[in-house]
C-alpha positions, 0 to 999 in steps of 0.5 A: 641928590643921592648917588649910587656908584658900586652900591656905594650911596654918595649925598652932597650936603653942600652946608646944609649938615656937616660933620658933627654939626650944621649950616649957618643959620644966623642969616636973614630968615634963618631958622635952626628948626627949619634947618634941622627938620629938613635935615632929619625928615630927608637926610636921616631917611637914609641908610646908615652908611650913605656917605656924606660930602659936606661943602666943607670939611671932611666926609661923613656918614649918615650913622656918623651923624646919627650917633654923634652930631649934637645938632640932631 
């Protein structure tokens, strides 16, 4: 879901992308190719200063994660 408050674009990323890293996906049926396409083909559409609030640990930014998260 992305959110729009004061031209201010707002992503809740639940555990699916956290700051610098990504969700678990040592469960059954998990798949980290999966996980990180998903990632990539809907979360990295978006504008570099869309912020994240991810379901745990502090918020991030899309270009943050672009840049630094070794996952993608």
């Amino acid at each position: 879901m992305l959110l729009l408050f004061s031209n201010e674009e707002i992503v809740f990323t639940g555990d699916t992308l956290f700051s610098g890293s990504v969700g678990r996906t040592d469960f059954p049926e998990g798949s980290m190719s999966q996980l990180v396409n998903s990632i990539k083909s809907k979360l990295m559409t978006l504008s570099d200063d869309t912020i994240c609030y991810p379901g745990h640990n502090e918020p991030t930014t899309i270009g943050n994660e672009r840049l630094y998260n070794p996952f993608l």
